[in-house]
N, C-alpha and C positions, 0 to 999 in steps of 0.2 A: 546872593549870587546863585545863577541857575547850573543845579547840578550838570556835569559832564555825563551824557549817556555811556553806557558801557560800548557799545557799538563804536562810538566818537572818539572814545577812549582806546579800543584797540586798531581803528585806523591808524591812529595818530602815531602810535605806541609803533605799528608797522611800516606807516610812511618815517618817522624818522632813523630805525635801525637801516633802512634798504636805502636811503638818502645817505645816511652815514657811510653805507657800505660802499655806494653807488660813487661818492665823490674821491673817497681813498682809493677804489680801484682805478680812478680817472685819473688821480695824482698822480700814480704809481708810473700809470700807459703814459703822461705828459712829458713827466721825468727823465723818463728811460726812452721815449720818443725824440726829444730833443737831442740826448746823447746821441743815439744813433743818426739824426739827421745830419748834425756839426758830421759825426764820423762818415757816413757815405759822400758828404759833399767832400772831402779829402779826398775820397777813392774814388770819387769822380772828375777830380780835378786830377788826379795822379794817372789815371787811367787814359784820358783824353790827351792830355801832352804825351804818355809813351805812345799811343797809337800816330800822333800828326807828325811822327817821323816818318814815316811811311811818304808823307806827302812830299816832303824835301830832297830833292836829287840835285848833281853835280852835271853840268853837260857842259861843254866845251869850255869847263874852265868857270863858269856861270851858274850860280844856285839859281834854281829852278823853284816853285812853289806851287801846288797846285788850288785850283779853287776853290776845294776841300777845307783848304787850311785856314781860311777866313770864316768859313762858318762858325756860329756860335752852337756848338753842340750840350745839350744839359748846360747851360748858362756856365759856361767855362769859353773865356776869350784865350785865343793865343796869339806871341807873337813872336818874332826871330828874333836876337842880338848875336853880332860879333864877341869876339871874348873884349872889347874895349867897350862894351855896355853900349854900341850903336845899333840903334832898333836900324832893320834891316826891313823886314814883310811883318805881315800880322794887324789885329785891332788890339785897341785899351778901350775898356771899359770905361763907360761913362761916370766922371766921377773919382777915376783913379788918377791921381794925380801926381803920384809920387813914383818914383824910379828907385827903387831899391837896391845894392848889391846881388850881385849875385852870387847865389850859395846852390850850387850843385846838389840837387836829390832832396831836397830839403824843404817841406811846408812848413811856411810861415804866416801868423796873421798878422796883417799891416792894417794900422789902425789911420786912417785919413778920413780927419771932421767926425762927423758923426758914424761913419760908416765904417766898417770894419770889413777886410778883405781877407781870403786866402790866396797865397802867390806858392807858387811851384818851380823851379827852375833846376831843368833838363839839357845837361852839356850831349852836345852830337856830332861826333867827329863824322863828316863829309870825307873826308880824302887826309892821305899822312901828313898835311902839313897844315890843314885847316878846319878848325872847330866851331862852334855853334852854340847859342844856345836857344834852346825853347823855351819860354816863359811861358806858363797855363794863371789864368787871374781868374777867381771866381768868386762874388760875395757872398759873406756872411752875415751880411745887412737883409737881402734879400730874399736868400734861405728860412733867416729867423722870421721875417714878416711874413711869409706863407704860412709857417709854424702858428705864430699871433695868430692867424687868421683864424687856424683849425682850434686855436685855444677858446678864441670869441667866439667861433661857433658853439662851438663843445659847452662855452659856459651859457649861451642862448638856449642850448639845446637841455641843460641841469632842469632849468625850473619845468621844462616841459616835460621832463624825466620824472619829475618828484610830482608832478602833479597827473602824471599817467600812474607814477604808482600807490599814490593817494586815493584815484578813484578804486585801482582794483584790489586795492588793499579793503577799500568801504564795502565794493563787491565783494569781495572773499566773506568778507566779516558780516554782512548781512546776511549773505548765503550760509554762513555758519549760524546765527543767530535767530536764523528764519524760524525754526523752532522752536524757538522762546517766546518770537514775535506771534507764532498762531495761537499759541497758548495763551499769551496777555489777551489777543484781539478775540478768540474765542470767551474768555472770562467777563470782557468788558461786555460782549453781547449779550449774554446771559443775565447780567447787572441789569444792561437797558430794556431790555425786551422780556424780561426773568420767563427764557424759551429754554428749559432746561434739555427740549429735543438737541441741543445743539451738539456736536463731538467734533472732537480736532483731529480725530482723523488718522493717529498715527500706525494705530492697529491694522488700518484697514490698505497700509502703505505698506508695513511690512507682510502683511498677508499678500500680497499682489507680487511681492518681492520676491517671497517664496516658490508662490507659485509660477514665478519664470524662468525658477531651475536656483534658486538659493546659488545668486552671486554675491558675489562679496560684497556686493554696495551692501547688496539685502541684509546679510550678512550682520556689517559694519552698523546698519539702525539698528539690529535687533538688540545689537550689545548697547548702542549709544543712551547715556544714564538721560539726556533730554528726551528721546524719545520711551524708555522707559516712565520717565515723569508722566508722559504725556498719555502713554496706555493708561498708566494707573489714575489720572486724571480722569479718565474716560470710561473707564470702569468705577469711579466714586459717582459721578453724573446720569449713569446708568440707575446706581442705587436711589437718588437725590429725586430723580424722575419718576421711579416706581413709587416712592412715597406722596410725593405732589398729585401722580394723578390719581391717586387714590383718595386724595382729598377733591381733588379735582372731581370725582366720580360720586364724593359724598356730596357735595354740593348740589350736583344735578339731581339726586334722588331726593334731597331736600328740597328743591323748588318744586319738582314734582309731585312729593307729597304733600306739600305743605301750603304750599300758595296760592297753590287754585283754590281747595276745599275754602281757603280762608277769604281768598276775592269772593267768591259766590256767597260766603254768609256776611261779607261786609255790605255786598252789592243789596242780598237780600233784605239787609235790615235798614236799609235806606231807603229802599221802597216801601218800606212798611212804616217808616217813621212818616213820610210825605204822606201817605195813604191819612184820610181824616176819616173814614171810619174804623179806625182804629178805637180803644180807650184810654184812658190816661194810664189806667190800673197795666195795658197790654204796653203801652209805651214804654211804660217804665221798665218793665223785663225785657222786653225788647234792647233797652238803652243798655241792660246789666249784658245780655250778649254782646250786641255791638261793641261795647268797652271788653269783653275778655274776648273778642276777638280780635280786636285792635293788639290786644296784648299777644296774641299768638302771633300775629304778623309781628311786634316787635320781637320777639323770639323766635322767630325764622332768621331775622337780620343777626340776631345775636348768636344764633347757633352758624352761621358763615363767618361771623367771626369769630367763634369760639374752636373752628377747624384753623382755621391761622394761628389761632393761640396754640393749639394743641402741637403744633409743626413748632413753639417755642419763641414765635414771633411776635406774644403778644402779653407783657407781665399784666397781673392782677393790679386794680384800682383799690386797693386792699385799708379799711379806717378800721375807728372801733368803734363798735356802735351795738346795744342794745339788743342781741338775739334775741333774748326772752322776747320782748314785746315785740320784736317781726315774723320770729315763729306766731305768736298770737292772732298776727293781723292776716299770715298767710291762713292759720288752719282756720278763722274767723269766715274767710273772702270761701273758702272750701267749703265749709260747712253751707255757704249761703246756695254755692254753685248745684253743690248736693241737694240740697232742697229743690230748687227751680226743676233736676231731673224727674223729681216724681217718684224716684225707686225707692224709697225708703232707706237710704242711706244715710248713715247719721256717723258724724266726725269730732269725736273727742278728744280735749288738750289733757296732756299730763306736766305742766311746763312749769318749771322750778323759775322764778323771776330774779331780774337783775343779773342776768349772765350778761357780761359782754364779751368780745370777740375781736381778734384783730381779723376781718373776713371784707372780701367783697361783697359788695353787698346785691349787686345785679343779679352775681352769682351764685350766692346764698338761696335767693329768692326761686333762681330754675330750679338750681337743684331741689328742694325744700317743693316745691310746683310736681315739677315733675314726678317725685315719689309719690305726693299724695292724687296727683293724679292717676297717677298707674293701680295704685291703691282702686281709687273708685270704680276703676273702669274695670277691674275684675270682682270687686265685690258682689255678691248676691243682695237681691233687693232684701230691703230691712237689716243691711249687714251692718257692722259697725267699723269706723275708721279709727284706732289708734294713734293719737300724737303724744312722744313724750323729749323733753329734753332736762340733761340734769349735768351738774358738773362737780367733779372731785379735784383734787390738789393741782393738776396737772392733765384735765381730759375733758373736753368738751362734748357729752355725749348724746346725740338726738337719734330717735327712729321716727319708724312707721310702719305699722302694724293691721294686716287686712286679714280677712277670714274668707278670700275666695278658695279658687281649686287650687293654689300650691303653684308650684314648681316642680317636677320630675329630678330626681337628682343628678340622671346622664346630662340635664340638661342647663342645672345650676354653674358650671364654669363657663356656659358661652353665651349666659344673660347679658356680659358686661359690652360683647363684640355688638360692634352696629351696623343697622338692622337684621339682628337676630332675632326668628321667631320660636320660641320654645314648642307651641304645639300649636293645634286650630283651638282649642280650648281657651288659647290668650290672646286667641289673634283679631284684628277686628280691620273690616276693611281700611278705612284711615288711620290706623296704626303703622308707625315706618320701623318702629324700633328702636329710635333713636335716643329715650330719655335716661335710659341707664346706663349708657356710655360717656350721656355729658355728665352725668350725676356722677360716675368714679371719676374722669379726668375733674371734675371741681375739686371733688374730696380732696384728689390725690395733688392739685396745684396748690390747694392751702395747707399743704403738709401733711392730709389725716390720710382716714382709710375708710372705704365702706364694702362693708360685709352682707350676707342674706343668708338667713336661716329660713328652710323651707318646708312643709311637708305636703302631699297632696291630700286635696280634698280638708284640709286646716288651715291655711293659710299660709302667710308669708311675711316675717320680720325681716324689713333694711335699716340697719344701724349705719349712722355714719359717726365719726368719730376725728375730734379737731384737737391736734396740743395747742395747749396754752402757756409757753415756757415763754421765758423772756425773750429768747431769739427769734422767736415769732412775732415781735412786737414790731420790727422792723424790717420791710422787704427790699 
């Protein structure tokens, strides 16, 4: 069954207390309307026979009637009797068919067939030896169907009542709700479009509020806990946005350092592979480029999304698998790369075998790339690259180890920031900065830590460092 919206729920909730309320007070006015109507039709009928004495005079002996006295005034008929009950002047009502006694001063309902009447009869002495009376006849048949009429309207008129206050009850209540409603329909945008520019706005409503002299409405948001909700909403979005585009801004420094240099040696090495006077002996080095450029390009794609992972959007592909031997086959692929440059760089394992690891293994592989490349790239020609990996009870422990110019120590806490450049001594035009910032968030996403020992002008030890407890065995 589909839930009842709250919105639906406090119309309803609205429309039925003011419906409830709506028909009691009707009852109340019906009730008490009907009495007084029966009671004025008496005192209209009582009223009208003592005024049409007026009409009746004595002249030579001869009652007299005037025209007056036939009129039906407020639907009360009159008519004359002797005191021997003989209608003399006057009309009867249609319908009345009955002759009643007569009882002096005295209203009576005379019930004939279906119709029910009031009758009044008023003795009026004419002269000292001869009386009169007036008879006033007025229905009560026809009174109450007028009454009927205004009850049938009144009950035609309820559902139009309850459905006028249905609607402004849904008005009220979405007017009250609207605030909830910008905040859902703001959240949901942000979902589809993930435009973190987006804001609800409330801040900037009662700021306006303020500024036109702190009336009460104004007043009245600043306290209201929804629009509260909705600043502090808006102030998390604020922070949410400063992060994103910060990624947002490392991504464009990455395409721009990374992906031209890497189109132009891919483009180049395709011209030169089609080129036939090439040699085989040049091809082949050629193809060893081509293939570790390709792999920079895959490592551009993977460091965009290694800035989504880093935001927590994206867990580790995490098995166990063999460090020993992929340390082996990275410092092996290094060693080879070292050679092709020509500078007399030479890269040696210190690698204790049969370690495994519960690690990513994509991510193993940057991180593990990237030091030894940074490695190289400040080495001194003829220098030597350090690799060691070794494990105790509980640690999984690898470096790398170079003998360039160091590190400065003011300058060892902001190697890990990206693209940080320590000095021009490390810097190198296609250098972004990037690899020792994905090298500590790896370390630090497989639970370990990586450190740097440094001195100028001796080199530079980066240790990383992985547990191997059992809770690590499963992510």
């Amino acid at each position: 069954m589909k839930k009842i919206s709250l919105k639906l729920k406090l119309t309803l909730l609205y429309t039925f207390f003011m419906s409830l309320l709506t028909c009691a007070a009707l009852a109340i006015l019906l009730s008490l309307s009907n009495r007084e109507l029966l009671s004025s039709a008496q005192t209209r009928l009582v009223t009208r026979v003592q005024e049409s004495a007026e009409h009746i005079a004595l002249r030579n002996g001869a009652i007299k009637i005037d025209s007056d006295f036939y009129s039906v005034v407020r639907d009360v008929y009159l008519s004359l009797y002797d005191s021997d009950m003989y209608f003399m002047y006057g009309r009867v009502p249609y319908g009345f068919n009955q002759q009643p006694e007569l009882a002096d001063g005295e209203v009576r309902t005379i019930r004939d067939g279906y119709r029910e009447w009031y009758v009044y009869d008023m003795s009026y002495r004419i002269s000292d030896d001869e009386t009169v009376y007036i008879r006033g006849v007025t229905s009560i048949t026809d009174a109450e169907e007028s009454f009927n009429v205004t009850i049938r309207f009144a009950l035609i008129i309820l559902p139009l009542m309850v459905l006028a206050t249905a609607v402004i009850g849904y008005r009220f209540t979405r007017r009250t709700l609207a605030p909830v409603r910008k905040i859902t329909d703001t959240v949901r945008k942000i979902r589809l479009d993930a435009d973190l520019s987006r804001r609800i706005g409330f801040g900037d409503e009662a700021q306006r509020a303020g500024d036109a002299g702190k009336t009460g409405k104004g007043k009245r948001k600043e306290r209201d806990e929804i629009y509260v909700l909705g600043r502090t909403f808006d102030e998390m979005l604020e922070e949410l946005e400063a992060v994103f585009r910060r990624e947002q801004q490392f991504t464009s420094d990455v395409s721009h350092e990374l992906r031209t240099p890497v189109s132009v040696i891919l483009a180049q090495c395709d011209g030169m592979l089609s080129d036939e006077s090439v040699s085989e002996a040049q091809k082949s080095q050629i193809m060893l480029i081509q293939r570790k450029a390709k792999g920079m390009a895959d490592m551009i794609s993977q460091l965009l999304f290694l800035s989504r992972a880093d935001q927590g959007r994206q867990p580790l592909n995490r098995e166990w698998i063999d460090i020993s031997e992929l340390t082996e086959m990275i410092t092996e692929e290094q060693r080879m790369l070292a050679e092709t440059e020509g500078r007399g760089v030479r890269v040696t394992g210190k690698i204790t075998p049969g370690i495994r690891a519960y690690v990513d293994e994509t991510f193993y592989i940057r991180m593990l790339v990237n030091l030894l490349s940074n490695a190289m790239r400040y080495s001194p020609e003829n220098g030597t690259i350090e690799v060691s990996l070794d494990q105790t009870d509980d640690t999984i422990t690898g470096s790398v180890r170079d003998h360039g110019p160091g590190i400065a120590a003011e300058a060892l806490p902001h190697i890990w920031e990206r693209f940080y450049q320590a000095d021009s001594s490390r810097t190198e035009s296609a250098h972004a900065g990037l690899g020792l910032s994905m090298v500590k968030w790896i370390a630090e996403a497989h639970g370990g830590t990586v450190t740097v020992e440094s001195e100028e002008e001796k080199g530079s030890r980066f240790t990383f460092c992985f547990p191997v407890e059992e809770k690590n065995k499963k992510i």
